[in-house]
C-alpha positions as CSV (number, residue, x, y, z in Angstrom):
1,X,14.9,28.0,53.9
2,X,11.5,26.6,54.1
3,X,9.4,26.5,51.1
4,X,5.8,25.8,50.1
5,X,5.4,22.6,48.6
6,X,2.5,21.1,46.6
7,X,2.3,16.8,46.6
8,X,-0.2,15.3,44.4
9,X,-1.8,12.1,45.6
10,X,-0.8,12.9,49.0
11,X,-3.3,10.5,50.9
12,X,-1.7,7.6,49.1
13,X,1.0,5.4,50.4
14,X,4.2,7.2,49.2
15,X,2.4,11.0,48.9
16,X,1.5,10.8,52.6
17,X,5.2,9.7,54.0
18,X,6.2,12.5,51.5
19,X,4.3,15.0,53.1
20,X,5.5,14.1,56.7
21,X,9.2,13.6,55.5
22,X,8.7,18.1,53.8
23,X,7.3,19.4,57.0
24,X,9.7,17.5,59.3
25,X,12.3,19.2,57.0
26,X,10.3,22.7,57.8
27,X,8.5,23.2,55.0
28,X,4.7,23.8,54.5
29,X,2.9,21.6,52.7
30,X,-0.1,21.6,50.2
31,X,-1.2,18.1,49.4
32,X,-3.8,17.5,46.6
33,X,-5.9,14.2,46.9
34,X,-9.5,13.2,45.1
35,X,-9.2,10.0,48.0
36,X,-9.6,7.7,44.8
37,X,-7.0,5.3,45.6
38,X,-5.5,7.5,48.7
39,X,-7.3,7.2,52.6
40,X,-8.0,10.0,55.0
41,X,-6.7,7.5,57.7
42,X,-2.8,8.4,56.3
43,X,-3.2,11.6,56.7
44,X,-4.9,11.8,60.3
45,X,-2.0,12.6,62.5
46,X,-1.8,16.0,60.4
47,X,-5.3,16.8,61.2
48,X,-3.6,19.7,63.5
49,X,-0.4,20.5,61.6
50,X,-0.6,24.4,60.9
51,X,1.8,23.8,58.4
52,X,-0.6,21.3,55.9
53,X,-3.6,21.9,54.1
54,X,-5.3,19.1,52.1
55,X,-7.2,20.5,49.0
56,X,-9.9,17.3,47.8
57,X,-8.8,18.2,44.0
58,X,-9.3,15.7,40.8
59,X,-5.2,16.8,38.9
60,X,-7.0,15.6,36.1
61,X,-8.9,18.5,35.7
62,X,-7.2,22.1,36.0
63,X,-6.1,23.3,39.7
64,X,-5.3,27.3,40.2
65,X,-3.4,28.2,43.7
66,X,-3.0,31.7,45.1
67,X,-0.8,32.3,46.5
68,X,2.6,30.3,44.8
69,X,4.5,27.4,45.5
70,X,7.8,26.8,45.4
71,X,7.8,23.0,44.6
72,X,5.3,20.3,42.8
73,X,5.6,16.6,43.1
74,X,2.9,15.2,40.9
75,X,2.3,11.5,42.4
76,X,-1.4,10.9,42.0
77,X,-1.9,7.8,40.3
78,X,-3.4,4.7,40.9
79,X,-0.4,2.3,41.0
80,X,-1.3,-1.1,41.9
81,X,-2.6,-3.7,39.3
82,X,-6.0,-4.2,41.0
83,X,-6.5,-0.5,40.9
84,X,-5.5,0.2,37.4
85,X,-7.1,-2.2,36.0
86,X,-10.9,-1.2,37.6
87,X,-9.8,2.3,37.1
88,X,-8.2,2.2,33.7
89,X,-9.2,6.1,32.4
90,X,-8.8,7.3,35.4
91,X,-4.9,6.3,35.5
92,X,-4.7,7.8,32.0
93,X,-6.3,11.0,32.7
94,X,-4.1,11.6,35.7
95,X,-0.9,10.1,34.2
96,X,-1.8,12.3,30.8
97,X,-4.0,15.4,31.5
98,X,-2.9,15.6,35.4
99,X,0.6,15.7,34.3
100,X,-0.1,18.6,31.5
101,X,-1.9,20.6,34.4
102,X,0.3,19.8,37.5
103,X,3.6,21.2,34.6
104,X,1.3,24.2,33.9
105,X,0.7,24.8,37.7
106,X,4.8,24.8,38.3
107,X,5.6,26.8,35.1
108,X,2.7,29.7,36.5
109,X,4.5,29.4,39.7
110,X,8.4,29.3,38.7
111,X,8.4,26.1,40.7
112,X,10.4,23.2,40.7
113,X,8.6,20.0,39.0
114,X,9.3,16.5,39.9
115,X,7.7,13.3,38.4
116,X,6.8,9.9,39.8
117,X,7.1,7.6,37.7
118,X,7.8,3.8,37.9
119,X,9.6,0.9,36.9
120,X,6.6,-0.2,34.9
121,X,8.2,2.3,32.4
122,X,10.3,-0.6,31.2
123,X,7.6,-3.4,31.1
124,X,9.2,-6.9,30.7
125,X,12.2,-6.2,30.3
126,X,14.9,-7.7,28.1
127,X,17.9,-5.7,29.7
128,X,18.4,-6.9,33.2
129,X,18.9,-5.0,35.8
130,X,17.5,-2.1,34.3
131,X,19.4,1.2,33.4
132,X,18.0,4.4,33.0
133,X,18.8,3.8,29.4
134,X,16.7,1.1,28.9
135,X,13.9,2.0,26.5
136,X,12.1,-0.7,27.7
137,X,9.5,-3.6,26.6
138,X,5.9,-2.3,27.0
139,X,3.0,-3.7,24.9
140,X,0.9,-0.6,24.3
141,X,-2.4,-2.3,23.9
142,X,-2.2,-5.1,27.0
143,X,-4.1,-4.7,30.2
144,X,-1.1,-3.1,32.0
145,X,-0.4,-0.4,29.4
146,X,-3.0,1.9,31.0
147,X,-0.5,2.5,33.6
148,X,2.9,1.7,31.7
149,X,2.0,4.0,28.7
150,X,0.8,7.1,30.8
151,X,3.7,7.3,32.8
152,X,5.5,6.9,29.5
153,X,3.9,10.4,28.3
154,X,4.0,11.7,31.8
155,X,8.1,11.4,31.3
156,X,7.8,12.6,27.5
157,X,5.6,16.0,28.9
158,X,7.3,16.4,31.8
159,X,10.9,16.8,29.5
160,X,9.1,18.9,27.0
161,X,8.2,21.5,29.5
162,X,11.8,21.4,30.4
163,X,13.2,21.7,26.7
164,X,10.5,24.0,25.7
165,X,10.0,26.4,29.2
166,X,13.0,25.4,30.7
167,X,11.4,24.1,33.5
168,X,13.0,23.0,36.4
169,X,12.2,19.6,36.3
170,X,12.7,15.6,38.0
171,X,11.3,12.7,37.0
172,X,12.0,8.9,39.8
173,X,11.4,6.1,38.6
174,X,9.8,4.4,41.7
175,X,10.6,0.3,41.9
176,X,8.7,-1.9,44.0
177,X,8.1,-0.2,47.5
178,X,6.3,-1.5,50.4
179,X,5.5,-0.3,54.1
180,X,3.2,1.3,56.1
181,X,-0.1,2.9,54.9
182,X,0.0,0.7,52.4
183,X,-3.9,-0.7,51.7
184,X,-4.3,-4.5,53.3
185,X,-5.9,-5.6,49.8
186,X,-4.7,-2.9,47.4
187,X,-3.4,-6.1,45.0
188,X,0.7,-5.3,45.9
189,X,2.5,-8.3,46.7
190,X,3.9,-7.9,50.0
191,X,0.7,-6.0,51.1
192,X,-0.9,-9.0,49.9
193,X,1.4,-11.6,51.6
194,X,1.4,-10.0,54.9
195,X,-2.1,-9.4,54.9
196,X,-3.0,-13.6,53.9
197,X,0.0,-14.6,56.5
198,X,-2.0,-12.9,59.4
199,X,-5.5,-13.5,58.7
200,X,-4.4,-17.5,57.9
201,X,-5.2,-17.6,54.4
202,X,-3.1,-19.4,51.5
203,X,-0.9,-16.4,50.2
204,X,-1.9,-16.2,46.1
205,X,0.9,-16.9,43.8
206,X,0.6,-16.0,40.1
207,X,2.5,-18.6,37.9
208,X,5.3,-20.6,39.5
209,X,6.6,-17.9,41.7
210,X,9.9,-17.6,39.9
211,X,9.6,-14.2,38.4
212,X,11.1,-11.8,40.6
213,X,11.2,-8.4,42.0
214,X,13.3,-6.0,44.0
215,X,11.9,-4.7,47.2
216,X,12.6,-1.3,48.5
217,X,11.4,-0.1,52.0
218,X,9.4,3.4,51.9
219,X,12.1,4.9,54.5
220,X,14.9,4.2,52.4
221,X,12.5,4.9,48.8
222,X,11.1,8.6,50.8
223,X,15.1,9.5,51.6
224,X,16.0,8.8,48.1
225,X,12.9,10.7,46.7
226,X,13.8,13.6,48.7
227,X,17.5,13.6,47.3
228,X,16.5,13.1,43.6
229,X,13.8,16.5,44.4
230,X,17.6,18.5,45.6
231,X,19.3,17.0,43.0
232,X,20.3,19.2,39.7
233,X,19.6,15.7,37.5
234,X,17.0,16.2,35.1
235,X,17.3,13.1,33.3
236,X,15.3,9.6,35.1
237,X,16.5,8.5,38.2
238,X,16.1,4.6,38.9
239,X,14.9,4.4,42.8
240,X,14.5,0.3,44.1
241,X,16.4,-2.1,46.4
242,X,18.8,-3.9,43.8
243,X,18.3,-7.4,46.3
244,X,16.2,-9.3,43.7
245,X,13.7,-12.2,45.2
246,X,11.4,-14.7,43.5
247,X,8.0,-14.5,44.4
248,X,8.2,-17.7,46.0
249,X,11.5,-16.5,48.3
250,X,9.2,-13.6,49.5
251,X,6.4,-15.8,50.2
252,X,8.3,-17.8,52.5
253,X,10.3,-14.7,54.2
254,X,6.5,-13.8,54.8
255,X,5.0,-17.2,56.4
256,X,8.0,-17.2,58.4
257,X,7.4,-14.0,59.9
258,X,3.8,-13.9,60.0
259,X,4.0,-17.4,61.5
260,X,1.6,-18.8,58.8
261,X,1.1,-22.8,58.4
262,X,-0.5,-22.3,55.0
263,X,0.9,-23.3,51.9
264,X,0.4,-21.3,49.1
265,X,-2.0,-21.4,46.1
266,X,-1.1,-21.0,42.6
267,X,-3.1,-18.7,40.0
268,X,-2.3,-18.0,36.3
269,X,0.3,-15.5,35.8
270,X,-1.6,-12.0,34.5
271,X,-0.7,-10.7,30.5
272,X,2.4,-8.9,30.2
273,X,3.5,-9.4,33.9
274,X,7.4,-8.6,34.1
275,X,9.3,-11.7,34.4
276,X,12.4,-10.0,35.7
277,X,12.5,-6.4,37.3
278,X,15.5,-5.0,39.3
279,X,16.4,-1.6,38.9
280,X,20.5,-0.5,38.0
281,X,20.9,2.0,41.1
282,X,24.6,2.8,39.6
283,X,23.2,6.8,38.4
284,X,21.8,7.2,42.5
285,X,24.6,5.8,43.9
286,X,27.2,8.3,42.0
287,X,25.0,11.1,42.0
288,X,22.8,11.1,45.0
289,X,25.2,8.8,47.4
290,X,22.2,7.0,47.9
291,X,21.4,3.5,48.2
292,X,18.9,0.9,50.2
293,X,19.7,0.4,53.6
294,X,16.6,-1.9,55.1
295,X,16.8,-5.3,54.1
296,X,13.8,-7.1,53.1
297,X,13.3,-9.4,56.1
298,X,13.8,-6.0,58.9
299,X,11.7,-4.1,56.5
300,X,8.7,-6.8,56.6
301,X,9.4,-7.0,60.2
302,X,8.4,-3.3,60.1
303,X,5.6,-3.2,58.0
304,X,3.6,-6.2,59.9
305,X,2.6,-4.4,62.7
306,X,0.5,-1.6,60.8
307,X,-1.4,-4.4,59.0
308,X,-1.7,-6.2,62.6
309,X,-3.6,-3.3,63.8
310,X,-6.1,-2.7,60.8
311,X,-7.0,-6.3,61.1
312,X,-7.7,-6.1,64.8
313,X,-9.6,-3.0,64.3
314,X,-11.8,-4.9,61.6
């Protein structure tokens, strides 16, 4: 049955792959973008799509539809460490007030809510890998907390509105994803690597390049996104690829495969960066049947191309 759908931050990197992944499922689809962070250019193939409509909306600020919608997915949010930290209110007003108005749009609507929120939830984490029941490691006064601690009160809203209006609602917690539409400098690791492979530069390490992270393609991250929405979980899902890398094993994946001759530079590692993060996929795997099937080497394969192209067309 197809359904009207609402995606916040839907000219980002994951709201745009979103909004192709609802209407090739046959539903219509309302995306809500203030192009912030998000780019016009992801959403250009849907210039023509009957079935999209792109309202140029700030979710931190009240948003009134007529007529209903049958599902929200609130995932407008600056999300990279660059961005966050040159746009610190601004994550906090749309992880805090756009998450109190995007709940109040659902509950107006009788529509089901989900949530995306992020591994970050867990900050440097002394449980490794990290279950759902992890309360996490988060210092709420460090440079990253902007981001950490309002997706911390997005989850705490979003399962007050289900405890109090007995709202129908999801909250993912997103892992490390990469791919496509991605922005070539938007301060994400593989963006960055690919990006400093092609154009010949020395890819940027921070520290020694031993803290890792788990890598999940936005195919496989989309597909699980889409389950978790089905799904009749209301408690956090973890979504991430459990393969965990250093930072210096990606960096070499990447020179391999961008056929870069430049070594890397080494930077001081930022505050409060995560030493270890892996996500516990055990809760998706037994309740979604879900589980990572791109590797990280075919997924960077994948992702090269797009940045290929934006460089050329510099």
């Amino acid at each position: 049955m197809a359904r009207r759908i609402l995606i916040t931050g839907v000219a980002g990197f994951l709201g745009s792959h979103l909004a192709d992944r609802f209407l090739a499922d046959g539903h219509e689809v309302i995306g809500v973008d203030n192009l912030l962070t998000g780019s016009r250019r992801n959403l250009a193939h849907l210039a023509r799509e009957p079935r999209f409509d792109l309202i140029e909306h700030d979710v931190s600020k009240p948003l009134f539809l007529e007529p209903g919608v049958d599902g929200v997915l609130h995932f407008a949010s600056p999300a990279s460490p660059v961005d966050y930290a040159s746009l610190p209110i601004q994550t906090l007003k749309v992880g805090g007030l756009g998450t109190h108005h995007t709940l109040g749009l659902a509950r107006r609507h009788g529509a089901r809510y989900m949530l995306a929120s992020t591994s970050e939830v867990y900050g440097d984490p002394e449980i490794h890998p990290q279950p759902e029941g992890y309360r996490g490691n988060v210092n709420p006064v460090g440079p990253r907390a902007v981001y950490d601690e309002a997706k911390r009160y997005a989850e705490a809203m979003t399962m007050a509105y289900h405890r109090a209006h007995g709202l129908d609602t999801r909250i993912v917690r997103i892992f490390n994803t990469y791919g496509t539409r991605m922005r070539p400098r938007d301060g994400r690791v593989v963006s960055n690597f690919i990006v400093q492979g092609l154009r010949g530069e020395a890819m940027t390490i921070y520290g020694t390049g031993s803290q890792t992270r788990s890598f999940c393609h936005v195919d496989d991250q989309v597909e699980g996104i889409v389950r978790v929405y089905h799904c009749r979980r209301v408690d956090p899902i973890n979504l991430g690829n459990p393969d965990e890398y250093t930072i210096l094993e990606l960096a070499a994946l990447v020179m391999e495969e961008t056929e870069s001759p430049v070594p890397p530079v080494f930077r001081p590692l930022p505050p409060d960066d995560p030493v270890v993060r892996c996500p516990d996929i055990s809760t998706a795997r037994r309740e979604l049947d879900w589980s990572p099937t791109i590797g990280l080497r075919e997924g960077v394969r994948r992702t090269i191309p797009y940045f290929r192209g934006l460089i050329d067309g510099e």
